[in-house]
TIFI-402810 format. One record per residue (C-alpha): residue number from 1; x, y, z. Coordinates in nm, 3 decimals, m for minus. Layout:
NUM/X/Y/Z
...
// end
This chain:
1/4.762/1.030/2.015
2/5.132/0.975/1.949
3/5.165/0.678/2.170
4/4.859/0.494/2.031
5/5.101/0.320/1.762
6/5.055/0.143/1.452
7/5.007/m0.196/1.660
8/4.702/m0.091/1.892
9/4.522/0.057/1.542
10/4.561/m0.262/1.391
11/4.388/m0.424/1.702
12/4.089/m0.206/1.652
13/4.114/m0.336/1.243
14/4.142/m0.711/1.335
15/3.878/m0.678/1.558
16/3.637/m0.493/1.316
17/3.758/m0.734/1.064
18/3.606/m1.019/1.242
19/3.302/m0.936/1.363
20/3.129/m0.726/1.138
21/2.896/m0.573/1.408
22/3.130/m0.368/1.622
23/3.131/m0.062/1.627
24/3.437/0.195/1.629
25/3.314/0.277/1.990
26/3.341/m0.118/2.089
27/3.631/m0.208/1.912
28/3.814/0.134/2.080
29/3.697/m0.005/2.402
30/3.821/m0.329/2.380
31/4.191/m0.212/2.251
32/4.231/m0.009/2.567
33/4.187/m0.344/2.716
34/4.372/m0.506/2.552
35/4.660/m0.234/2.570
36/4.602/m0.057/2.913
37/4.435/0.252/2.801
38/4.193/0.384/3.011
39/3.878/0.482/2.784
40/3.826/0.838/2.693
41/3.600/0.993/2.421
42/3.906/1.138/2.278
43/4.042/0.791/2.154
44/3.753/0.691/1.974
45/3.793/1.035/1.821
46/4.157/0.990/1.741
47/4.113/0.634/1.626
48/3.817/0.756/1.373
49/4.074/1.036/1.248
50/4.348/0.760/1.203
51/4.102/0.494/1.016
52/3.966/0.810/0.783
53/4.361/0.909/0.694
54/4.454/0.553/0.635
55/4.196/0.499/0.393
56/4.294/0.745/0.148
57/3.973/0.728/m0.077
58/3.909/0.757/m0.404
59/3.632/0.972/m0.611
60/3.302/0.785/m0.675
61/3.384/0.865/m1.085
62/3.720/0.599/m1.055
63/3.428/0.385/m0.959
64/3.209/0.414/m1.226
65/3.478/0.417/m1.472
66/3.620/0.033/m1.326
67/3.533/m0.222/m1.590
68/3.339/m0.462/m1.353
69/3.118/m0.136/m1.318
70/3.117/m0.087/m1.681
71/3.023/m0.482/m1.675
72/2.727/m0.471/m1.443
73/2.594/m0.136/m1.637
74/2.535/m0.408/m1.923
75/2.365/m0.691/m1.727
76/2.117/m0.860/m1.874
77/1.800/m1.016/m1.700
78/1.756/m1.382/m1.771
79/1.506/m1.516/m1.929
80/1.349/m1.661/m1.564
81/0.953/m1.698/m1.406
82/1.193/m1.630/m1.075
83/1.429/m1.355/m0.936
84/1.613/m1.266/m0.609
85/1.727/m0.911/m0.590
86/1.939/m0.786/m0.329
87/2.234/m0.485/m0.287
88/2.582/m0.487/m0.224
89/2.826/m0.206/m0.123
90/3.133/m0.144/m0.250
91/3.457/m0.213/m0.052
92/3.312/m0.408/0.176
93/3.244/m0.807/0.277
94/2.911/m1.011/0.200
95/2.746/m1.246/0.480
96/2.918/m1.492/0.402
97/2.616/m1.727/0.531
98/2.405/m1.532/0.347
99/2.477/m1.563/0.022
100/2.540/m1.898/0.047
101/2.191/m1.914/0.131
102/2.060/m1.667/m0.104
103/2.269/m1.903/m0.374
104/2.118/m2.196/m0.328
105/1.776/m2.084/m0.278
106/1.817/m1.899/m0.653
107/1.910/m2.269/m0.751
108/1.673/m2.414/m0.558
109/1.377/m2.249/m0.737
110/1.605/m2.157/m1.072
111/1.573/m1.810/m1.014
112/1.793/m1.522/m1.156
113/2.029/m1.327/m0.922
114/2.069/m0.992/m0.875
115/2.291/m0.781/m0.641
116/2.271/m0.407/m0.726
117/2.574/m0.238/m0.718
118/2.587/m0.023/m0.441
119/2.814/0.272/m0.395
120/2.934/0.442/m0.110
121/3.209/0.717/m0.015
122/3.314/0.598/0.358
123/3.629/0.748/0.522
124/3.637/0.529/0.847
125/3.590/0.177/0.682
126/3.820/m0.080/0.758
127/3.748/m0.311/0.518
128/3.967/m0.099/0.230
129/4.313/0.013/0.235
130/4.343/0.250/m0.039
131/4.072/0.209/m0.306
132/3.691/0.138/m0.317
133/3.699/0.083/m0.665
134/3.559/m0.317/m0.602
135/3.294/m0.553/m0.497
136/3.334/m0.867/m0.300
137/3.440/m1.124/m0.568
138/3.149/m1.354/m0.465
139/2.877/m1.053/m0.601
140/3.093/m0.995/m0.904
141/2.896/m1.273/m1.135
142/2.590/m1.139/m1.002
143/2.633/m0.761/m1.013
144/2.374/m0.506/m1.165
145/2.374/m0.157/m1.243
146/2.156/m0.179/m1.531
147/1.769/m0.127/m1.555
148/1.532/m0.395/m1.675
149/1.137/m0.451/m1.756
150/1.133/m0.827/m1.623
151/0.759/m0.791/m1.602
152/0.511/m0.539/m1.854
153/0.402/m0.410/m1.482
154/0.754/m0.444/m1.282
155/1.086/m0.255/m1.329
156/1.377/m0.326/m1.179
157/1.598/0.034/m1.127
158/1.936/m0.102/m1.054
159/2.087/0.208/m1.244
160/1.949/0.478/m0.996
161/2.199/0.524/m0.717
162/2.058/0.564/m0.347
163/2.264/0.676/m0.046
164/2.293/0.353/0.177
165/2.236/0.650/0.479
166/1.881/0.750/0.294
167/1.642/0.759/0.528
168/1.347/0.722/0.270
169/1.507/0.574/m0.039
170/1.158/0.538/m0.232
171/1.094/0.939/m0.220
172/1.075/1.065/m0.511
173/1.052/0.766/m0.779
174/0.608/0.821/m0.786
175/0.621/0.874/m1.120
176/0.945/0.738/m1.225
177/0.825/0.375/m1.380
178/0.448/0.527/m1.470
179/0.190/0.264/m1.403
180/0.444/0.001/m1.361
181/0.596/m0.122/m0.994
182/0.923/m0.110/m0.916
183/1.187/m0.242/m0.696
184/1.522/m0.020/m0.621
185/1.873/m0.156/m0.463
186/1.915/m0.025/m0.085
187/1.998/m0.190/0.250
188/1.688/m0.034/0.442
189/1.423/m0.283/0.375
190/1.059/m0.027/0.243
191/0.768/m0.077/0.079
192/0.505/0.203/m0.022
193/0.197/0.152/m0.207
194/0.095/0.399/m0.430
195/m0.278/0.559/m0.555
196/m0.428/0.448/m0.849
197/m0.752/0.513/m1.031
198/m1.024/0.216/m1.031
199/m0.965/m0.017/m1.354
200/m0.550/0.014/m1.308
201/m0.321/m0.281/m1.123
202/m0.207/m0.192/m0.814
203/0.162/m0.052/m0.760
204/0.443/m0.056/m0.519
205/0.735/0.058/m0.472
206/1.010/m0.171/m0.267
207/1.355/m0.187/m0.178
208/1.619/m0.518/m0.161
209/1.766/m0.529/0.163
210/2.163/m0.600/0.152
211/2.404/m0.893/0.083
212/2.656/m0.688/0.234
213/2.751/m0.633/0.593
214/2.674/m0.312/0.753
215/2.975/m0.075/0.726
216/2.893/0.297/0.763
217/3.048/0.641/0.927
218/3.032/0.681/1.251
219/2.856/1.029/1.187
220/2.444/1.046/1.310
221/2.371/0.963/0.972
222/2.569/0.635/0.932
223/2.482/0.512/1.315
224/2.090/0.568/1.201
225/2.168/0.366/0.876
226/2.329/0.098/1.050
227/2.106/0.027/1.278
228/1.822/0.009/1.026
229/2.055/m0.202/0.813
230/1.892/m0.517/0.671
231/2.032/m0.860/0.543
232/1.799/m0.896/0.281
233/1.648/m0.979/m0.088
234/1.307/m0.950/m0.288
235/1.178/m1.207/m0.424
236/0.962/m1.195/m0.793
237/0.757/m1.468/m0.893
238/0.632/m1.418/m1.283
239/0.299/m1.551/m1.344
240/0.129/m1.459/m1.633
241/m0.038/m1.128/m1.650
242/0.057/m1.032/m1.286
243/0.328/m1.090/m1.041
244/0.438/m1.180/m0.651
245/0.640/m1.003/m0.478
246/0.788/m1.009/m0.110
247/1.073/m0.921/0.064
248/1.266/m1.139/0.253
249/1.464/m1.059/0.579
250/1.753/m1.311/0.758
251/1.849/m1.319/1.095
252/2.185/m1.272/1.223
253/2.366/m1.590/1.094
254/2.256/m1.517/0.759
255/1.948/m1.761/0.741
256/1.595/m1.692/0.681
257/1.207/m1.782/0.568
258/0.990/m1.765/0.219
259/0.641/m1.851/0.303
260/0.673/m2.268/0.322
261/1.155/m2.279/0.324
262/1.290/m2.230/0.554
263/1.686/m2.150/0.420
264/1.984/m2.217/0.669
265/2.308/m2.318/0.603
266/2.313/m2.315/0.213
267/2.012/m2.570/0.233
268/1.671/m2.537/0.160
269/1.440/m2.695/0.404
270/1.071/m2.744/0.433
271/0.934/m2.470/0.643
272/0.853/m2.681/0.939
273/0.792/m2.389/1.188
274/0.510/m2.236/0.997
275/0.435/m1.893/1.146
276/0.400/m1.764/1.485
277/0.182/m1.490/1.408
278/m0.042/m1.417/1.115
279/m0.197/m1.022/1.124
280/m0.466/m1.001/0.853
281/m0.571/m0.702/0.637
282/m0.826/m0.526/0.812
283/m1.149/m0.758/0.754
284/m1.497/m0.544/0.749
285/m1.675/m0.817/0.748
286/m1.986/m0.628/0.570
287/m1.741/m0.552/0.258
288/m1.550/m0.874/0.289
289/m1.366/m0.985/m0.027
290/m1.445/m1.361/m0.025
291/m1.164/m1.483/m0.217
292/m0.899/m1.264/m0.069
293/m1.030/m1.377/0.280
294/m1.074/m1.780/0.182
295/m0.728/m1.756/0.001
296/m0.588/m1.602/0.341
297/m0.732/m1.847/0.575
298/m0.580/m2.091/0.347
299/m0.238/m1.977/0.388
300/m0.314/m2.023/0.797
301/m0.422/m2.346/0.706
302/m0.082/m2.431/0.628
303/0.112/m2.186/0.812
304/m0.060/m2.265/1.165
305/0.013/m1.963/1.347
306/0.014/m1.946/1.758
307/m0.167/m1.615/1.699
308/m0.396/m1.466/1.432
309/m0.442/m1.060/1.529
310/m0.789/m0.918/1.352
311/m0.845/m0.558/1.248
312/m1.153/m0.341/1.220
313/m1.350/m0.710/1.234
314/m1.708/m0.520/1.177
315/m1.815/m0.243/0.973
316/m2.039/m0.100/1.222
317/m2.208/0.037/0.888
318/m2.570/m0.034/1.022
319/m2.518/0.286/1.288
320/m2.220/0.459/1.081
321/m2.159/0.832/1.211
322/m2.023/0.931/0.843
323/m2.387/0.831/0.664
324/m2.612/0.916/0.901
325/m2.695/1.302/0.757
326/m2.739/1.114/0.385
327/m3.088/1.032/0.404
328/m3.053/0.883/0.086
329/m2.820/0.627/0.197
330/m3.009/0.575/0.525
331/m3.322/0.479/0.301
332/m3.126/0.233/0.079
333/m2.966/0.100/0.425
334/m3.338/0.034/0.526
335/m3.418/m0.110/0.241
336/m3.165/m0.349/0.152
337/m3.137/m0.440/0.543
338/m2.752/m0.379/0.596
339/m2.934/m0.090/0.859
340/m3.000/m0.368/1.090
341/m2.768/m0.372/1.395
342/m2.886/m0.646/1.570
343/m2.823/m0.871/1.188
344/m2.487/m0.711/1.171
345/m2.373/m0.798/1.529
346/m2.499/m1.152/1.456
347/m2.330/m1.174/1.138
348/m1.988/m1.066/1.312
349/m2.035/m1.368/1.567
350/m2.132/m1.617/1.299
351/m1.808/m1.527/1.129
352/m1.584/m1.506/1.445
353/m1.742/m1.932/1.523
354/m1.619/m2.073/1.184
355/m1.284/m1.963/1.236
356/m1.205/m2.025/1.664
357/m0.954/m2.262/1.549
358/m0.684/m1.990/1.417
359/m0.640/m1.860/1.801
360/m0.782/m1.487/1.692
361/m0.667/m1.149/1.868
362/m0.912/m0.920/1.789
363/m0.678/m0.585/1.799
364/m0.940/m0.239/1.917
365/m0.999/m0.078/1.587
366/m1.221/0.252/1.478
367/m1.485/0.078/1.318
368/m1.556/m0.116/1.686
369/m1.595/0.207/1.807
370/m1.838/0.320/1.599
371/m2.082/0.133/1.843
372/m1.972/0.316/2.117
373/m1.947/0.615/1.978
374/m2.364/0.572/1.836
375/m2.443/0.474/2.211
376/m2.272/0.737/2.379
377/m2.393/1.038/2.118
378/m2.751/0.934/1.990
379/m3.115/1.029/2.110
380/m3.239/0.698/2.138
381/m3.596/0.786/2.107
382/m3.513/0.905/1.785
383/m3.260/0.650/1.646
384/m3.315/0.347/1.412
385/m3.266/0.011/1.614
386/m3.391/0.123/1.936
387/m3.375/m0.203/2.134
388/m3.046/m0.247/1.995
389/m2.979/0.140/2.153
390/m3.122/0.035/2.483
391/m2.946/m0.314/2.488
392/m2.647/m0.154/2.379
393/m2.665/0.098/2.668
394/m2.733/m0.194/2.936
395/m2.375/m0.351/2.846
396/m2.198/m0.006/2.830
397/m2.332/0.151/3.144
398/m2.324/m0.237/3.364
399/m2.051/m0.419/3.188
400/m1.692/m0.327/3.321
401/m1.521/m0.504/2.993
402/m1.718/m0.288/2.770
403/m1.622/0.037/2.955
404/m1.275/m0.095/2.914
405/m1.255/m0.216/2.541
406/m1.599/m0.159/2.399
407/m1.908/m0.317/2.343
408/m1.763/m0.521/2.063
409/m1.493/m0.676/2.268
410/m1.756/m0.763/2.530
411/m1.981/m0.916/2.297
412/m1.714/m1.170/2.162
413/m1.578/m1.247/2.488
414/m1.923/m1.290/2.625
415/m1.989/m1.575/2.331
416/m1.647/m1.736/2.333
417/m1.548/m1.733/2.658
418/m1.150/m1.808/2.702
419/m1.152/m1.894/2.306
420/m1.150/m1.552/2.176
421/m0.846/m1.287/2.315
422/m0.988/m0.895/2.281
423/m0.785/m0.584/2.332
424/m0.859/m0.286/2.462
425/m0.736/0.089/2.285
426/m0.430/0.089/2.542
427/m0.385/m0.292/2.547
428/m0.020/m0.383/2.459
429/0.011/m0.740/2.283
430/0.390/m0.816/2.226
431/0.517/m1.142/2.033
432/0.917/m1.184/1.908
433/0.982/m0.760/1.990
434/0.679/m0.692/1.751
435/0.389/m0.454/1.934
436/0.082/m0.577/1.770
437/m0.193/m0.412/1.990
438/m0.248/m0.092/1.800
439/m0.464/m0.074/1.517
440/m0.366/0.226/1.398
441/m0.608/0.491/1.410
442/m0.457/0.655/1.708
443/m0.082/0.815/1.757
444/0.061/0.954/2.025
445/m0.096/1.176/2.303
446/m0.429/1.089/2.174
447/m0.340/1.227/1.786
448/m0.426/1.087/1.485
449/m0.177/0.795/1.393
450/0.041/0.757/1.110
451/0.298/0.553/1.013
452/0.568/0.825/1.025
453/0.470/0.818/1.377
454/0.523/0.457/1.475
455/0.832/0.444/1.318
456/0.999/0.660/1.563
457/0.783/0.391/1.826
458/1.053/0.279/2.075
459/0.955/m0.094/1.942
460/0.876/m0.303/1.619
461/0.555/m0.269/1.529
462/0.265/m0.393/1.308
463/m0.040/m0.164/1.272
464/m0.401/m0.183/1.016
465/m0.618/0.053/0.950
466/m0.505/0.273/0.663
467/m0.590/m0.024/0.396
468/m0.232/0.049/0.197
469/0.042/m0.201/0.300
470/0.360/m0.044/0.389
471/0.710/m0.058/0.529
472/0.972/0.180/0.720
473/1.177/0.031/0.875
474/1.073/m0.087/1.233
475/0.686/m0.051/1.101
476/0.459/m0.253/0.898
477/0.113/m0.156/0.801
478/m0.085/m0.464/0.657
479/m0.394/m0.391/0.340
480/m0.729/m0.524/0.369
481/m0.887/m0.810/0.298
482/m1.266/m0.578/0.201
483/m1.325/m0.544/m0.138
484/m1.075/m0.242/m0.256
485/m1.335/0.008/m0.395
486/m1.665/m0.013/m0.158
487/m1.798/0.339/m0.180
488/m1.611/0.562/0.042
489/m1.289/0.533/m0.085
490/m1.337/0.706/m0.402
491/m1.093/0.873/m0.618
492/m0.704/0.738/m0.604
493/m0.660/0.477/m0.394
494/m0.379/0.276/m0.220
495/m0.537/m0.035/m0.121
496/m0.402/m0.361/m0.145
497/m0.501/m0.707/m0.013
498/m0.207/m0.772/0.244
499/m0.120/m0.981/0.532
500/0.125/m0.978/0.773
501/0.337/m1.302/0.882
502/0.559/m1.326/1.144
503/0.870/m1.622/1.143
504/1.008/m1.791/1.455
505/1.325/m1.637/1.371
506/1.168/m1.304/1.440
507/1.139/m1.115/1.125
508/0.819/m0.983/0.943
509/0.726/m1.091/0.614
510/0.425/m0.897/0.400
511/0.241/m1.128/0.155
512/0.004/m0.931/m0.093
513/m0.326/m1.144/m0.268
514/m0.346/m1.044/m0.637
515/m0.619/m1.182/m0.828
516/m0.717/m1.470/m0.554
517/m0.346/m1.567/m0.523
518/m0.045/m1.497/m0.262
519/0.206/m1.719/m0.470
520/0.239/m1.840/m0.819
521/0.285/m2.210/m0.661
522/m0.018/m2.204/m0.434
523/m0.048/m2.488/m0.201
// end
């Protein structure tokens, strides 16, 4: 590459320099533009070489051993009801926009700051000449690599490094805070909820999202971690004996939304928009949690969402598959009337009235098929709720929506005609890039789903179902809003009341009920 001289490299730098999303491969592309160069492979390859040899870099221990490293080792966490945590990598530039935002939101609600000092070795930055012994001087004052208990059921692991290329950075750290949550510094924005026995608070794990621009190697590893790459923080609101907790995700210029602010331009605005989707925990209306479901309708109240998507709606538990060899259970069912299909189908369409103003999406869910399933697969001259069976059978075998989506789906539509929006199994229901039409219980080809599987989904997408909210990367799985032990789910368990909300801007936002409340400062 002799005659690509020291002036055409420094293009590609300058150009890198100032916008902070181009790749090698674009910047490489528009230098031989700018110089002449016909575009080959090779030159990207040759300028990668070039930008690795001219950064000269340094071992990860000169890092450590730097005394604003030594500094953040010995943070200390304020004494605050509010934090923002977020990550920052070394040798290389903040969002500007960003934290001027994430600034004056800390001031705005008198929050401590965090930025976890994040460390990475990488040979084809341009944002470094020789050493990547620093941090942008605007993180400095806020920089953490220590660990702190801001909460008797929250840590805060700022002194356990993670790879910024990690695919899964909360593997592995189960067991590492005991009972207690725990929030970990990494530009991938996850959240896992974990199993715990009856009696014990809930627990996640979560990570920040990044203050820092994305700046990785241009290796499959990096490319994967920069495009998963989020502008970011997690918010923690003290209060009392239990604590909120979300994450927050900007947009491209840096601004973003917390529930009712709206943050743009290092101000912090009323949240005007509201939401443009709300997906609710899954609601089995039979098991309902009334507080967790009043407290979320609340939060619509205010929110006003263009579109409220509904998961596994009815239990179906009058004609359930899983209790119908227990003839103990089938006798209490009897007694105690819950084995009453035509009271539970009623019950379902009560429910679905009182709340026709939220613009529901009822989302095809495994519990809806249950109904189905008991039509297709029963004796009826032997089943409980035999005029149920053979009205049941009239709609399935006569009633081309119900062959489509189910007998559930043509029920609702049937009573709220043009009010009510039902999906079918193979439905798609996009809003913003986000696929909401699955609910989770099936994967591709017709296997079981998982989230594993829909984050390798060729779209964003926000699934029910499994109970646990949960987050990697281009998939979110909302809780319930059913009471979190109801019989079947017995052992360890996961669940979580969770929602799902969805911001004009685009970007997903999980908000969690603890003890009847979403925030500390409820509206």
């Amino acid at each position: 590459m002799s005659k690509y001289n020291k002036e055409p490299l420094d293009f590609v730098i300058a150009a890198m320099t100032k916008d902070n999303s181009l790749s090698i491969t674009a910047a490489a592309k528009l230098m031989c533009e700018e110089f002449n160069f016909e575009y080959k492979d090779s030159i990207r390859i040759s300028i990668s070489k070039l930008l690795k040899r001219r950064r000269n870099e340094s071992p990860e221990a000169e890092i450590e051993a730097t005394e604003t490293f030594q500094i953040a080792q010995q943070k200390v966490a304020e004494e605050k009801q509010t934090f923002l945590f977020s990550w920052a990598q070394n040798a290389t530039p903040i969002h500007k926009n960003f934290m001027k935002n994430l600034k004056a939101y800390a001031n705005d609600l008198d929050a401590g700051l965090h930025i976890i000092a994040g460390r990475y070795s990488n040979p084809t930055s341009v944002f470094a000449d020789k050493d990547q012994d620093w941090w942008s001087p605007e993180v400095v004052p806020y920089l953490d690599a220590a660990r702190h208990n801001i909460h008797p059921l929250l840590q805060v692991l700022s002194d356990i490094k993670i790879p910024p290329t990690a695919a899964t950075p909360l593997t592995g750290l189960n067991s590492v805070t005991g009972l207690e949550s725990c929030i970990v510094g990494h530009p991938r924005q996850q959240v896992k909820s974990l199993p715990i026995l009856d009696g014990y608070p809930s627990k996640l794990l979560l990570s920040t999202g990044a203050v820092t621009v994305s700046n990785y190697t241009d290796s499959k590893s990096g490319k994967k971690g920069e495009f998963h790459h989020s502008i970011g923080f997690t918010i923690v609101e003290l209060d009392g004996d239990i604590f909120h907790i979300r994450q927050v995700s900007a947009d491209d210029k840096g601004n973003f939304y917390d529930l009712f602010k709206r943050v743009k331009n290092g101000k912090v605005l009323d949240n005007v928009e509201g939401a443009e989707v709300a997906v609710l925990g899954d609601i089995h209306i039979a098991h309902n949690d009334k507080r967790a479901t009043d407290v979320s309708f609340k939060l619509l109240d205010e929110m006003k969402p263009k579109h409220t998507m509904l998961h596994d709606i009815i239990d179906c538990e009058s004609i359930s598959h899983h209790e119908e060899n227990d003839p103990f259970r089938v006798m209490q069912k009897e007694e105690n009337g819950t084995g009453d299909l035509k009271k539970e189908l009623e019950i379902m369409l009560e429910w679905v009235k009182d709340r026709l103003k939220y613009n529901l999406v009822v989302v095809r869910s495994n519990h809806d098929d249950f109904l189905d399933r008991w039509l297709k697969s029963v004796d009826w001259r032997k089943a409980r709720n035999k005029r149920m069976f053979l009205y049941g059978a009239q709609i399935l075998a006569n009633q081309p929506i119900a062959q489509k989506k189910g007998v559930i789906s043509y029920l609702i539509e049937s009573n709220f005609p043009d009010q009510v929006k039902t999906l079918g199994l193979d439905d798609s229901y996009r809003v913003l890039d986000w696929e909401l039409g699955v609910h989770g219980h099936v994967g591709a080809n017709g296997s079981r789903g998982s989230a594993n599987q829909y984050k390798q989904m060729n779209t964003k997408m926000i699934t029910g179902h499994t109970h646990s909210p949960s987050r990697t990367d281009g998939h979110m799985c909302v809780g319930t809003l059913s009471g979190l032990r109801v019989g079947y789910n017995k052992g360890a368990s996961s669940w979580m009341h969770a929602n799902a909300l969805i911001y004009a801007d685009g970007k997903a936002q999980l908000i969690y009920i603890v003890k009847g409340k979403y925030c500390r400062d409820m509206k």
